[in-house]
PABA-681563 format. One record per residue (C-alpha): z negated, y negated, x negated; residue in three letters. Coordinates in pm, whole numbers, m for minus. Layout:
Z / Y / X / ALA .
...
***
This chain:
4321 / 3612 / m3659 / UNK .
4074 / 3285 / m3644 / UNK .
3839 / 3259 / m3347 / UNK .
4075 / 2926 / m3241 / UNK .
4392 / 3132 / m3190 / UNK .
4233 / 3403 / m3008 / UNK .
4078 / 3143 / m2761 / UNK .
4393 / 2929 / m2748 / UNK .
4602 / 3286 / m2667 / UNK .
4328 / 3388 / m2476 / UNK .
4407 / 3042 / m2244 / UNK .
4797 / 3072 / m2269 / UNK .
4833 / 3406 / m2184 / UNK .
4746 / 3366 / m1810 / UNK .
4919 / 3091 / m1781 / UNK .
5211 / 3221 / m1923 / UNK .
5202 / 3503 / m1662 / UNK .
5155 / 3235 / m1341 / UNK .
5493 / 3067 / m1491 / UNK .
5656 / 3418 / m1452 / UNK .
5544 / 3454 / m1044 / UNK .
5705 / 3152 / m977 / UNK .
5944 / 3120 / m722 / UNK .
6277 / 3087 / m815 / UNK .
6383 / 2812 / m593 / UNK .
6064 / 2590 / m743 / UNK .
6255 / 2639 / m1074 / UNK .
6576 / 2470 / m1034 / UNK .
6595 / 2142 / m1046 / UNK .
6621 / 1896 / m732 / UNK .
6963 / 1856 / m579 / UNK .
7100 / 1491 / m744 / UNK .
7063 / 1188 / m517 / UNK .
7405 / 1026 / m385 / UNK .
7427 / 684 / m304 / UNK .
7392 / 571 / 0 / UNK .
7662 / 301 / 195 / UNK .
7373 / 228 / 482 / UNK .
7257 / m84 / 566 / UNK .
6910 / m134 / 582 / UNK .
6849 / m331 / 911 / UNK .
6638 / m635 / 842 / UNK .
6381 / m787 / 855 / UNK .
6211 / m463 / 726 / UNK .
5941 / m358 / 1017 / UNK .
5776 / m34 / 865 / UNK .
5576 / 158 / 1153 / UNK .
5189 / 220 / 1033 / UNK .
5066 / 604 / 1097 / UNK .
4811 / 683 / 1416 / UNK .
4558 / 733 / 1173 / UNK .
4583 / 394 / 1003 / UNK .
4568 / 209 / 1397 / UNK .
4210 / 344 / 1490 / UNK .
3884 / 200 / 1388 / UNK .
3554 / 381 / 1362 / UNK .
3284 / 79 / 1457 / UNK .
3298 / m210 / 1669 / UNK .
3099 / m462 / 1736 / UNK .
2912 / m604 / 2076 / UNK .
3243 / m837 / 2165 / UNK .
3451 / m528 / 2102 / UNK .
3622 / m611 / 1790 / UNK .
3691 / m255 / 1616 / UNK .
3647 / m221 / 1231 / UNK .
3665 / 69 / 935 / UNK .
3568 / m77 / 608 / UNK .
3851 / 95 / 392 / UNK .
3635 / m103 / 49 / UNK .
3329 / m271 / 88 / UNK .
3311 / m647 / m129 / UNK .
3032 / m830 / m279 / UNK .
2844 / m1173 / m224 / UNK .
2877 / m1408 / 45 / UNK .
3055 / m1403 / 417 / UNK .
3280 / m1722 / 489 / UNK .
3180 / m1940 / 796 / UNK .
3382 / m2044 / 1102 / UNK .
3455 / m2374 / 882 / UNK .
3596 / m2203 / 565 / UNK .
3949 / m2114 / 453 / UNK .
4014 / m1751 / 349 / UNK .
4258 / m1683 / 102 / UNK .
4365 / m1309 / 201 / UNK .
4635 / m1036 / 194 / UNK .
4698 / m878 / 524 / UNK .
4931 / m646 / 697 / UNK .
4965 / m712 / 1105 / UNK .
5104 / m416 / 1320 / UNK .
5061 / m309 / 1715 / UNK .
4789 / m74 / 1785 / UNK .
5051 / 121 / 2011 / UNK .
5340 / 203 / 1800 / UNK .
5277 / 79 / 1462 / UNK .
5510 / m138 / 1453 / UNK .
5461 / m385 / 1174 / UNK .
5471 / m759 / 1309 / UNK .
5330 / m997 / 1039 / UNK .
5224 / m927 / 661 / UNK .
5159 / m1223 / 381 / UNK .
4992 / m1197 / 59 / UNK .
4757 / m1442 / m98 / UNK .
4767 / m1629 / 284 / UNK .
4491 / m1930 / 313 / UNK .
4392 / m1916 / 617 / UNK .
4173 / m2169 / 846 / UNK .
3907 / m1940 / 995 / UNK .
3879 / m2136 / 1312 / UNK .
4235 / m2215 / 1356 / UNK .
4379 / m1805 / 1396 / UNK .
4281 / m1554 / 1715 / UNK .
3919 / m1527 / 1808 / UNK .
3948 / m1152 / 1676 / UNK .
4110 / m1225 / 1358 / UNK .
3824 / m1533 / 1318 / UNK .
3513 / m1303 / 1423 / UNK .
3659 / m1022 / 1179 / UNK .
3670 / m1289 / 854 / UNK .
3357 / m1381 / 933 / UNK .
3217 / m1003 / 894 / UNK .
3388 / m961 / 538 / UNK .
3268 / m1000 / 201 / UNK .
3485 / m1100 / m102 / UNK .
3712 / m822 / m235 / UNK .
3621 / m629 / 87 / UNK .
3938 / m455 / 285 / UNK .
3853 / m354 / 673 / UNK .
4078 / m248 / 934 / UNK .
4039 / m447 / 1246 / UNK .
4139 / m315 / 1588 / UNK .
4150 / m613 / 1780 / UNK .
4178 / m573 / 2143 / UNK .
4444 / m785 / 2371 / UNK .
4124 / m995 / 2510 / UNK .
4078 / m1128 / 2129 / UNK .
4386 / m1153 / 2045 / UNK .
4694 / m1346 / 2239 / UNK .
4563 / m1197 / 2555 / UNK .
4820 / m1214 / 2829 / UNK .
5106 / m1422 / 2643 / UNK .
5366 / m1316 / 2445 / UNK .
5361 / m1436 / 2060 / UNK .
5679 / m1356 / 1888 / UNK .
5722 / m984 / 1871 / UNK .
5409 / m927 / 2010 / UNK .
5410 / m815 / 2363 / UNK .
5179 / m966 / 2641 / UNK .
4839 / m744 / 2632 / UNK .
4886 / m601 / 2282 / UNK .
4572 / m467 / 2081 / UNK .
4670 / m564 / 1734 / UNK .
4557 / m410 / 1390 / UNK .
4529 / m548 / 1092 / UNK .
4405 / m453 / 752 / UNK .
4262 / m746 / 546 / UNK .
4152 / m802 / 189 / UNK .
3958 / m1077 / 141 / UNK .
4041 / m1262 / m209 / UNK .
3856 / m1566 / m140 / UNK .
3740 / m1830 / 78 / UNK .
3609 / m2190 / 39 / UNK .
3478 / m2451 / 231 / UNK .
3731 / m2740 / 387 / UNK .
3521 / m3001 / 152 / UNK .
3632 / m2762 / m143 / UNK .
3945 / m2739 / m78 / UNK .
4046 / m3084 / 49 / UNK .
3823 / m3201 / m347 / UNK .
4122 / m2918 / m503 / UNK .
4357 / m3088 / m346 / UNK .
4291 / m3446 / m394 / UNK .
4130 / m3428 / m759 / UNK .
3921 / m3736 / m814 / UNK .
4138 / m3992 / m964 / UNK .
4082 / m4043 / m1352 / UNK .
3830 / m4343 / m1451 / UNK .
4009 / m4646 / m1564 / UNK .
4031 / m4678 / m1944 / UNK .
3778 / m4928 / m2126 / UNK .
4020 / m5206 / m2298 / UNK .
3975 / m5151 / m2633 / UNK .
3882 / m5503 / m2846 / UNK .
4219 / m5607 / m3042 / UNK .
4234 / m5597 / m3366 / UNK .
4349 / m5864 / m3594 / UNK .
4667 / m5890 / m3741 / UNK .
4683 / m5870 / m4080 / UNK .
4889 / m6143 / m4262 / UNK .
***
């Protein structure tokens, strides 16, 4: 017998006897799925765990944060335009009230929570914010958002540029007018 085998039996042979203490009910396969005639109600509103609605930090106006993946480089300014992913939800229940993907955003122009907590990220970076009712919509309703909500939201950071940026993406400079070219004789 070559020194492989022995080692590969040597290997096997426990784990041969684990498959044999096995319970039998982890043997048999999983009962089959049936379909299902529910309807799912919509628009889908997922609820978000306890867990995932607390922040560890927050900062001297109160604005809670976890940074779930730190980013690199530079912070935008109150003037920029974020491009981010986000997921809204009540601090309360979880219930889910907003999400968007690849969102620009107008720093100054969204809740003073929401601004102040853009303002703290670095590209790539995702933080949970725990924003409470004061930085948020306060005592009015917005939407499905009840009067005096604390609000959570977890925010990835893509990008952000400045409004002269963006406003030079979106009008391009228009293309310099062509020099007339000298004409060219006929040939008889």
């Amino acid at each position: 017998m070559s020194l492989t085998f022995r080692a590969a039996r040597l290997i096997v042979l426990p784990l041969l006897a684990l498959s044999s203490t096995v319970p039998a009910a982890a043997q048999t396969p999983p009962a089959a799925v049936r379909p299902s005639s529910a309807i799912i109600p919509l628009p889908l509103n997922p609820v978000i765990a306890a867990g995932q609605r607390l922040c560890s930090a927050k900062t001297a106006s109160g604005l809670g944060y976890t940074v779930l993946r730190p980013g690199t480089g530079a912070k935008p300014a109150a003037g920029d335009i974020a491009l981010v992913n986000y997921i809204g939800y009540l601090a309360a229940t979880g219930m889910v009230f907003d999400q968007n993907m690849q969102s620009p955003l107008p720093i100054d122009q969204v809740i003073p929570g929401f601004s102040e907590a853009l303002q703290t990220m670095n590209r790539t970076a995702v933080v949970r914010f725990c924003i409470p009712a004061a930085l948020g919509y306060g005592a009015r309703e917005a939407g499905s958002i009840p009067a005096n909500s604390d609000l959570v939201f977890q925010v990835e950071l893509l990008d952000f540029k400045t409004a002269a940026e963006v406003q030079a993406m979106n009008n391009p400079p228009a293309p310099a007018p062509a020099e007339p070219q000298p004409a060219t004789p006929a040939k008889p």
